[in-house]
N, C-alpha and C positions, 0 to 999 in steps of 0.2 A: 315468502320463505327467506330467512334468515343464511348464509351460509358462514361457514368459520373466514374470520376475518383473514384479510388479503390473499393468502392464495392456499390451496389445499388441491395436492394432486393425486388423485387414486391409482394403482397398479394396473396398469388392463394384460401390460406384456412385458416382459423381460427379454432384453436386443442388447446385443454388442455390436458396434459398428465394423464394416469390412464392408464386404461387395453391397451394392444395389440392392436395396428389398421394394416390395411393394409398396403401394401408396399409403398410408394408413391414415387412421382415426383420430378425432380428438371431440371432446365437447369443452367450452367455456360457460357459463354462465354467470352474468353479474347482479349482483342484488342493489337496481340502482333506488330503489324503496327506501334503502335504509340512509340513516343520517350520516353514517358514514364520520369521518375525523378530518381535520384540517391535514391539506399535505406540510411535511418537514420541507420547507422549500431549503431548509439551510443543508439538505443532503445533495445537493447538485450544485457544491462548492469545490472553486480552484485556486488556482496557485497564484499569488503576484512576487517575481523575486526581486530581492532589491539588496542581498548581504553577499558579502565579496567571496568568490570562490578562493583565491589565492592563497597557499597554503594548508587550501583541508585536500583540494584534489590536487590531479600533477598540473595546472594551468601555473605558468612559468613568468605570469604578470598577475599584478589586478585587474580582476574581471571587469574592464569596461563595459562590455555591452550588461551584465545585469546591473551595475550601480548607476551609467549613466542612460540604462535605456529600459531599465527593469525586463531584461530579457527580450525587447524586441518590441515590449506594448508603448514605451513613453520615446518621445522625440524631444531631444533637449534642446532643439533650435527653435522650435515653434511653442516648447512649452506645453503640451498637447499630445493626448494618443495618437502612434501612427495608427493613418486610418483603415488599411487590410485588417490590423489587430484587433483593433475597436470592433471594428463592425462582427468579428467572429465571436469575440468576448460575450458582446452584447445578445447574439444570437443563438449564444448560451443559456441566457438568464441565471446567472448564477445567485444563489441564494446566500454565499458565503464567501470570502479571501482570505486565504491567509497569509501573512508576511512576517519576515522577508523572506523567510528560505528555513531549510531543514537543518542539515549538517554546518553551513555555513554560518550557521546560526554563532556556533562556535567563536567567532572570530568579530562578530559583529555588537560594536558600539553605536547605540540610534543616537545618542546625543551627537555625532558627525553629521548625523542626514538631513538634520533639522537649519535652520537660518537661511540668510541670504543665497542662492545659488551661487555668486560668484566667490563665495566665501566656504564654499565648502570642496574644492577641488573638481575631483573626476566626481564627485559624487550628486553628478544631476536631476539622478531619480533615487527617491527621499522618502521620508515620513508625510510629509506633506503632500507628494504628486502619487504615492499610493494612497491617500485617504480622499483626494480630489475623484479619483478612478470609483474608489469604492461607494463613494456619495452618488455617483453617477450613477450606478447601476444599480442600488437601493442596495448593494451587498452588505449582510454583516460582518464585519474587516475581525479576524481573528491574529491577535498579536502573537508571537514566540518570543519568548524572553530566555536569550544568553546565559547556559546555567555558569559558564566561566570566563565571559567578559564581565565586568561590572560589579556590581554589590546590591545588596539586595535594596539598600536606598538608591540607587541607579533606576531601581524597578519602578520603587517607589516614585522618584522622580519623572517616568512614563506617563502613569498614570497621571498624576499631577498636570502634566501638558496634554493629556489626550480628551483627560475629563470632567478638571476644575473651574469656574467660573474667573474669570482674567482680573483677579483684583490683586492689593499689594499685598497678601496673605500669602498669595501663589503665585511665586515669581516664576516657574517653570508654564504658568497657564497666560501666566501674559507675554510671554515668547512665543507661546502659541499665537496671542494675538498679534505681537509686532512682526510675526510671520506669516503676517494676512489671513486668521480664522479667529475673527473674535469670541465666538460661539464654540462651548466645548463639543469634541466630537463623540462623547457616550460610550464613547468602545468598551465592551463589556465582557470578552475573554481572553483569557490569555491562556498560551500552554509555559509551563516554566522547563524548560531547555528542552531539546531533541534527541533522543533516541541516546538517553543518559549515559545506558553502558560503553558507549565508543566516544573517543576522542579523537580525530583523525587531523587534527591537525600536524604539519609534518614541521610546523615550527616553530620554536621554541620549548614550551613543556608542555607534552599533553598532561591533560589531570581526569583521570576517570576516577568519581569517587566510589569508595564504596556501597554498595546498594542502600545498607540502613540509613548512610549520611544523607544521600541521594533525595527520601524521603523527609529527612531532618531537613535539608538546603532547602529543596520546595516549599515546605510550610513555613520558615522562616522568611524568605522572599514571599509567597503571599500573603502573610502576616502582614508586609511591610506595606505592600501593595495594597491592602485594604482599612487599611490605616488613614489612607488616604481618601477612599471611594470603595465604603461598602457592600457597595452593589455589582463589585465585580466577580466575574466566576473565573475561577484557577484550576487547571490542571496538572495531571504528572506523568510522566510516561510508563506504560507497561509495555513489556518486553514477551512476545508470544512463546508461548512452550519452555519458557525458563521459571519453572517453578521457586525454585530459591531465592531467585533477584528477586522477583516480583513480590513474594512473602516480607521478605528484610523491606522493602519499599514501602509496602502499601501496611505492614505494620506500623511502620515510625511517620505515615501522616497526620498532620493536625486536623483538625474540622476546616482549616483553611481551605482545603485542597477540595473541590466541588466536583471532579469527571476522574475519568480516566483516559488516555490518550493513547490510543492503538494503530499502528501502521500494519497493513495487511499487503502482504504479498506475499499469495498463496503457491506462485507458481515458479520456481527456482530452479532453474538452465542456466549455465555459463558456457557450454560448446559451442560447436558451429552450427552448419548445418545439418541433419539430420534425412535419413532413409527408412521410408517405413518398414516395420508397426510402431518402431519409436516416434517418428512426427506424427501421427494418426494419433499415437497416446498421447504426447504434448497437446495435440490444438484441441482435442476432446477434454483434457485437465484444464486448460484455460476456459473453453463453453462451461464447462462444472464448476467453476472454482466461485462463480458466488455466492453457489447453492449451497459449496461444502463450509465457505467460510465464512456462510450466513450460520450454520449449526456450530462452528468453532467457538463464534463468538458468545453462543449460550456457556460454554463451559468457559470461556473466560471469563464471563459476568460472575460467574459463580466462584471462581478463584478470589476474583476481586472484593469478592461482599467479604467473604470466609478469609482474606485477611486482612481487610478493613474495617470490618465489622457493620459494614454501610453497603448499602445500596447505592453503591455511586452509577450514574450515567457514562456512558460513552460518549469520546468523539475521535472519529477517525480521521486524520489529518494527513494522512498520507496513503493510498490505493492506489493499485495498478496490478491486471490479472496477466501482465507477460514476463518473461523472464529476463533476467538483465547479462545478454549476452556482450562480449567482448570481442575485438578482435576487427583487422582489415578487412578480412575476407570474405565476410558473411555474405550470402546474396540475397537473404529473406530473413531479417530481424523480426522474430518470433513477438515482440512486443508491439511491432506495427500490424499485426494477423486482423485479419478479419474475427477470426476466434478468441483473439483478448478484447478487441471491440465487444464482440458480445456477452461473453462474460461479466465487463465491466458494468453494462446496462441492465442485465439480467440482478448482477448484484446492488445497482442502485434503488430498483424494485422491492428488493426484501429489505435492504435497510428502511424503504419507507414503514414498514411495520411497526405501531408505535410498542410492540411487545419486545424489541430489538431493543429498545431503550439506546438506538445512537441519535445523538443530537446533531452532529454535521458529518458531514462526510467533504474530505477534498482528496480531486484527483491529482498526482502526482505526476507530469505536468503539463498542462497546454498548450505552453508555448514555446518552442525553440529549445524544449528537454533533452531528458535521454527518453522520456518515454509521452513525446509533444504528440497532439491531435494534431498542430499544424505547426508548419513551418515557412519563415519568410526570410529569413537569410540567405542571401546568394550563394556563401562561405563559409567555411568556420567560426563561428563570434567570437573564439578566441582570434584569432588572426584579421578580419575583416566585419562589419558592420552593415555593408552593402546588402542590401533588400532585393529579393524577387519582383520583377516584377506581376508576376500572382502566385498564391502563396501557394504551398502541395500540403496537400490534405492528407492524414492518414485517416483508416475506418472508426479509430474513436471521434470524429469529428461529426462524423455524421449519426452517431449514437447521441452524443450529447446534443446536435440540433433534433433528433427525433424525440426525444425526452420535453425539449424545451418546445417542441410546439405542441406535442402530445400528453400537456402537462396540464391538470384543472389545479380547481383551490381545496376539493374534496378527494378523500380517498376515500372507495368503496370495497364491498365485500364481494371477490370473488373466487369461484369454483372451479377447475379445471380437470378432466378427465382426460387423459394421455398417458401413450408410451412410455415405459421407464426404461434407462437405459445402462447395463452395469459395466463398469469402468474400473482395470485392477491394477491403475493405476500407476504412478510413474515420479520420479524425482521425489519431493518434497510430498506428491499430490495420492493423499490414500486409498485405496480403495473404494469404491462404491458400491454394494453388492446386497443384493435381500433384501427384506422388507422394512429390517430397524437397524440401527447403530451395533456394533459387536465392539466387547475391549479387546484389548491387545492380547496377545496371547504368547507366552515364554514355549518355545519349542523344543529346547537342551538347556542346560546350564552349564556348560561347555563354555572357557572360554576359546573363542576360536582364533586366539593371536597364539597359542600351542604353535611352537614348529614355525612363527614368525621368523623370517631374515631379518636380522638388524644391520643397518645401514650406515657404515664406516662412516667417523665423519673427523675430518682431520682439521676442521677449523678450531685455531684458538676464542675467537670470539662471534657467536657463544661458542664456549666448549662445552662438548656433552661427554657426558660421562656412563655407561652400564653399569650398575650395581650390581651388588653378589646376590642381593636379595630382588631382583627383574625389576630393580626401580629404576629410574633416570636422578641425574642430577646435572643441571645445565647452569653455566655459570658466566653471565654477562660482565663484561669488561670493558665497560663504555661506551656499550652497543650505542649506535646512532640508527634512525632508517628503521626501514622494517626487513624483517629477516624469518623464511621459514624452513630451516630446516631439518630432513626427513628423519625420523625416527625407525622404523623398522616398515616391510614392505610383507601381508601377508597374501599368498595365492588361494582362490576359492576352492582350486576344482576337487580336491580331496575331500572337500566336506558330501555330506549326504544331500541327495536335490531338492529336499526341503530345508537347503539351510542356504544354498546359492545359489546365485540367479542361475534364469527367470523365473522362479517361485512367486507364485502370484502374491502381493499383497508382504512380500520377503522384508524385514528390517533390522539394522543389528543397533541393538540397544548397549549403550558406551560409557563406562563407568571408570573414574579413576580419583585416588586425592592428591591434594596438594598444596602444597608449603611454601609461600614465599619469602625470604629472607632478604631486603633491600639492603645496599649500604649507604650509611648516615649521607653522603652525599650523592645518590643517586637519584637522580629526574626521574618522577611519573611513568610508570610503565604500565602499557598495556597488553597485556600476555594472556596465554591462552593455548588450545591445542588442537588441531583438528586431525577429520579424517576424510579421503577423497580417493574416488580411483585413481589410483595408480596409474590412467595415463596422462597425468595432469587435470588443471584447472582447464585449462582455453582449449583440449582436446574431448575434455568430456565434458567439461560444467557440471562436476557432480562432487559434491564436498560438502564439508559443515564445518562449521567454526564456535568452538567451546570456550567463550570467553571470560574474563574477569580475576583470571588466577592472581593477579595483585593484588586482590582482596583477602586472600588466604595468608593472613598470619598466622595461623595455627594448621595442624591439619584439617582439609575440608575437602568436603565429599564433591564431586562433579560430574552430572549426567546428561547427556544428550542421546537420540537417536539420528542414525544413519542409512537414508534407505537408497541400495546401491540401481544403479540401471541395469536393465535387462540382459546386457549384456560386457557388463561390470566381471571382470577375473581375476582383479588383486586388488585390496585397497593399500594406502600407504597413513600412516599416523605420523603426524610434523609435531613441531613445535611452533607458536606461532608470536612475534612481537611486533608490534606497530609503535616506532615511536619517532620523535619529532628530530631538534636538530641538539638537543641536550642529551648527557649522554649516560645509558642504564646503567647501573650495577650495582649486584646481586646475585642470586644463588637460590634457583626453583628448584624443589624438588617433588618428585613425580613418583607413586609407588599406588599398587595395587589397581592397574591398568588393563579392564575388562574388554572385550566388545561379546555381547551376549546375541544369539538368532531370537527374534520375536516373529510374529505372525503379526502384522499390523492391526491396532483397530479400523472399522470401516464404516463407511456411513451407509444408507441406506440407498438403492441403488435410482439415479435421478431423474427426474423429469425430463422426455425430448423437448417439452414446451410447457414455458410458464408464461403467465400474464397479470396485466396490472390495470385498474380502472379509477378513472378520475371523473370529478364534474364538472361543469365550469363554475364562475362564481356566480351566474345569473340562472343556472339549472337548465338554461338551454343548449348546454353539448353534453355527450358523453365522451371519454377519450377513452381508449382501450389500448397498450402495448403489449406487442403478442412478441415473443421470443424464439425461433425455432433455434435449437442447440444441437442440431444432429449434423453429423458431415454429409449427409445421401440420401436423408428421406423428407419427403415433402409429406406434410401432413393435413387432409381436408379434413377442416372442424368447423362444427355446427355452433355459434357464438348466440345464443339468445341472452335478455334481459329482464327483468321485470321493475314497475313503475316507471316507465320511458317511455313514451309514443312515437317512435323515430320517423321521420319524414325522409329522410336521405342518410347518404353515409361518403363518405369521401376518406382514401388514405393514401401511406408513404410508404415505399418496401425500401428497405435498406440491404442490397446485396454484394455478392462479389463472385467471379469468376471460383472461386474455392473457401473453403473457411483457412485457408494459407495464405490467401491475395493480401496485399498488401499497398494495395495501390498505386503499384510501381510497372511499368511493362505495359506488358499481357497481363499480371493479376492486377486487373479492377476492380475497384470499390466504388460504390457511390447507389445513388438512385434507380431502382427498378422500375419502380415508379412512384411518382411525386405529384401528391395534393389530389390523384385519379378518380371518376366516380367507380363507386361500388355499388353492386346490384342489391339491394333489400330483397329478402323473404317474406318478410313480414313486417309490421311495425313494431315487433318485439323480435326477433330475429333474420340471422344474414348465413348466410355459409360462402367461405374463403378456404384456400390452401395457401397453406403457408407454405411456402417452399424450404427445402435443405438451408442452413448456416443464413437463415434473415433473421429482419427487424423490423416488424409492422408497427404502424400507427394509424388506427382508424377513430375519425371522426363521426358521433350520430349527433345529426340537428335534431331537435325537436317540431314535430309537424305541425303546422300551420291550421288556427284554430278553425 
């Protein structure tokens, strides 16, 4: 019996989480008969950094520890990985790297990282000691290329060194050789710059281009780049839920441009800590968020053909299902959760679907990040270098070692019948509800900034202005830095209770245009405009940011949504500028400035438990990874197979004290139990409970003839 490939889960119950329910039900069934597809080993890819923070964030030196220690993996006395690092890296098995870095990308020149060590300053970890690392591991090393250091012969000149034969035609490839690799390294992808729309560099001049040049710049640099070695694949960045960008982008690509390049972070908190139902709906949208932004990416793919005219591939180079909180105080960073752990592994499962059409997937990041599985610094690495001596693990660590032992060389077909659970969702994170996907739905056409407070603002620079006609007009005078200030402050409670929270599923959709007018000598600016509760950033973590309005030379239209929290009472609408240490001026102007009430669209409502099945390469194991995603309910399921004779079965439970542990304290994370025997039913079936908030891996031998 054949079933729909990789995982298909039936409706048996519709549950929303709160108290304690009974035990319940689930079936698996794998079709280990069928031939099944090769797995994407390159979707269980990380990070190597190695490009100088200085400058893009507030670190107030050169990032030593990432140039000369690539974040904590390389030792530049010994020349060699430190070995806590190594051994965690390895026990990954990563199928991909990519380097050096995302944002920092910005600032980074590889022609510095390359030569003698002692000849290149702070910069001890290189070109070279990342592709020594990546050789090691059999990874395939994914480059970023600087869309505003260098030129696109700089790119060209990369390539050249990474994967020409060392003769005197190529003198960049025989520097490779006189830098101890005489043998080119093959490297075969490259992305051309990171996350295009932002510049954040804070010095000098930022330069965000505009979207269609964006498009133009990348095909011109892989032009260049393949000129050299045309066997390499280039991608470009798409920007999620920015319809406009991505159009002007992905219309002005050449045939150069081979993927598309998506960062997903589905789940967006900037507050503190949290009291439930709102933490309950948080770690429930991170357990969800790889199911919902496994379906995202269908309507991505689809933006992307329809204004590319191509079926390009995916590769996602940047993931992480927690939210990027800020601040001293926290005491349970939402990103360390056992519930973004699971989420994450749950979403490396449906990326393996070769119907996903994603070619790698890397996670954002594991080493000494903002959002590391482990850490081995004693200190701050900005301030100190000093090593643990054993490193503290967060719950994605042991996600990604569950994966890497409970991983074959075959993916199979399987079946699951289980719980569905409806979820109405929170921040960024949509509803979940019914049986199929629902679109959005306009609930008034009302704009509801009617009866807005506008918000005095006595600064000359920017000076804002009120119009007669409700428009703004904000005028920078050598603005330096970034600067956001408030526009007008509107209160909910007069609206109708299907317009403000906590209206299930509630969002207000945000229209306005906009005109920018620079002067002949004004620096690069990065503008924009958001809107956030009204009690701050770092008090609520709930905001959006509308960016690119330096691209508006003419009037242009700008739309985002905004979906407020539960217990959200006033939003505020800023203005918003990020720029470096050169100085803006110009004259925005702002007119016909909406926020409209929507009913969100919603996906379908989700799985308590999904699973995943692999072979080995010799057909004597089966691997199976079981996911429970619920906060309280343990589910016993009945797991049979067909074509498999199993002899034994042996697995790993990955749990923690709550799907909030964090594995700090009292909230533990780690092994339930590791490598255990498990009792067989039969030689084609077992029955297991998975417990609340785990991550199982079960191994089946095949029985002895």
């Amino acid at each position: 019996m054949r079933f729909p490939f990789l995982f298909s889960a039936t409706v048996s119950l519709l549950c929303l989480g709160g108290p304690s329910h009974a035990q319940e039900t689930a079936t698996i069934e794998i079709d280990a008969a069928s031939p099944g597809v090769p797995v994407n080993q390159k979707i269980f890819g990380h990070f190597i950094k190695g490009a100088d923070n200085y400058g893009i964030f507030s670190i107030p030196h050169p990032d030593l520890a990432a140039i000369e220690e690539g974040d904590g993996i390389w030792n530049p006395e010994t020349k060699a990985p430190y070995a806590d690092a190594w051994e965690v890296i390895k026990s990954y098995r990563p199928g991909a790297l990519r380097y050096p870095d995302g944002l920092p990308i910005h600032n980074h020149d590889w022609k510095k990282t390359i030569g003698p060590v002692e000849e290149r300053g702070n910069r001890k970890f290189g070109l070279n000691e990342f592709m020594q690392i990546s050789e090691k591991l059999k990874s395939e090393p994914i480059f970023v290329v600087s869309e505003y250091t260098g030129t696109p012969q700089d790119a060209a000149d990369l390539v050249e060194y990474l994967n020409m034969p060392a003769e005197p035609r190529y003198p960049w490839a025989q520097r490779r050789a006189a830098d101890g690799h005489p043998e080119p390294y093959h490297v075969m992808h490259f992305e051309i710059g990171n996350e295009s729309w932002v510049d954040w560099r804070k010095i000098g001049k930022p330069q965000v281009r505009p979207p269609a040049e964006v498009g133009r710049y990348a095909s011109q640099v892989a032009e260049a780049m393949k000129k050299v070695d045309p066997r390499i694949r280039c991608g470009v960045p798409y920007e999620n839920e920015n319809t406009r960008w991505n159009r002007e982008v992905f219309q002005n690509i050449s045939p150069a441009i081979d993927f598309a390049i998506i960062h997903t972070y589905p789940v967006k908190y900037g507050g503190g800590d949290l009291e439930d139902p709102k933490e309950s709906l948080l770690l429930e949208a991170m357990m969800g968020s790889g199911y919902t932004t496994r379906i995202d990416l269908n309507h991505y793919r689809k933006e992307i053909q329809e204004f590319s005219g191509r079926d390009l591939p995916i590769a996602i180079t940047e993931y992480n299902m927690g939210p990027t909180q800020q601040g001293p105080d926290i005491k349970r960073p939402y990103r360390y959760t056992l519930a973004a752990a699971l989420g994450a592994g749950d979403y490396l499962g449906r990326l393996l679907d070769p119907s996903a059409h994603v070619e790698t997937a890397i996670y954002w990041s594991w080493l000494n990040g903002f959002f590391e599985s482990v850490h081995t610094y004693a200190g701050h690495p900005w301030k100190t270098r000093e090593k643990l001596s054993v490193p503290e693990f967060r719950p994605t660590h042991y996600v990604f070692e569950l994966w890497a032992r409970y991983r074959g060389s075959t993916l199979l077909p399987v079946r699951v019948e289980a719980p569905r659970l409806e979820f109405p969702g929170i921040t960024t994170m949509k509803p979940a509800m019914g049986e199929k996907e629902q679109p959005a739905e306009l609930l008034d056409d009302r704009n509801i900034l009617e009866g807005a407070r506008i918000i005095p603002n006595a600064e000359e620079n920017p000076k804002i202005t009120r119009n007669d006609d409700g428009g703004w007009t904000i005028r920078y005078n050598g603005l330096t830095g970034r600067s956001y200030p408030s526009l007008l402050i509107k209160t909910l409670r007069e609206l109708p209770l299907e317009m403000r929270p906590p209206a299930p599923g509630l969002l207000y959709h945000v229209s306005f245009e906009a005109l920018w007018e620079p002067d002949a000598d004004s620096a690069a600016a990065n503008l924009g405009l958001g809107v956030m509760d009204s009690r701050g950033w770092h008090a609520s973590g709930s905001a959006i940011a509308i960016r690119g309005l330096q691209g508006a030379h003419q009037w242009t239209r700008f739309t985002d949504t905004y979906q407020p929290l539960p217990d959200t009472e006033a939003i505020a609408v800023l203005a918003r500028v990020e720029g470096g240490t050169e100085p803006i001026k110009g004259t925005l102007h702002v007119r016909d400035l909406r926020i409209e009430p929507w009913r969100s669209a919603s996906y379908p409502a989700r799985p308590s438990l999904s699973a995943y099945a692999t072979r080995s390469e010799n057909g004597k194991k089966l691997h199976l990874l079981v996911f429970n995603m619920t906060l309280d309910r343990d589910i016993k399921t009945s797991v049979s197979w067909s074509g498999f004779q199993a002899g034994s079965a042996t697995y790993s439970e990955l749990n923690g004290t709550s799907a909030g542990a964090v594995n700090r304290d009292a909230a533990k994370v780690g092994w339930a139990a590791e490598n255990a025997a498990l009792k067989l039913g039969s030689a084609t079936e077992l029955h297991h409970v998975f417990p609340a908030h785990s991550a199982t891996g079960i191994t089946l031998e095949i029985a002895a003839p």
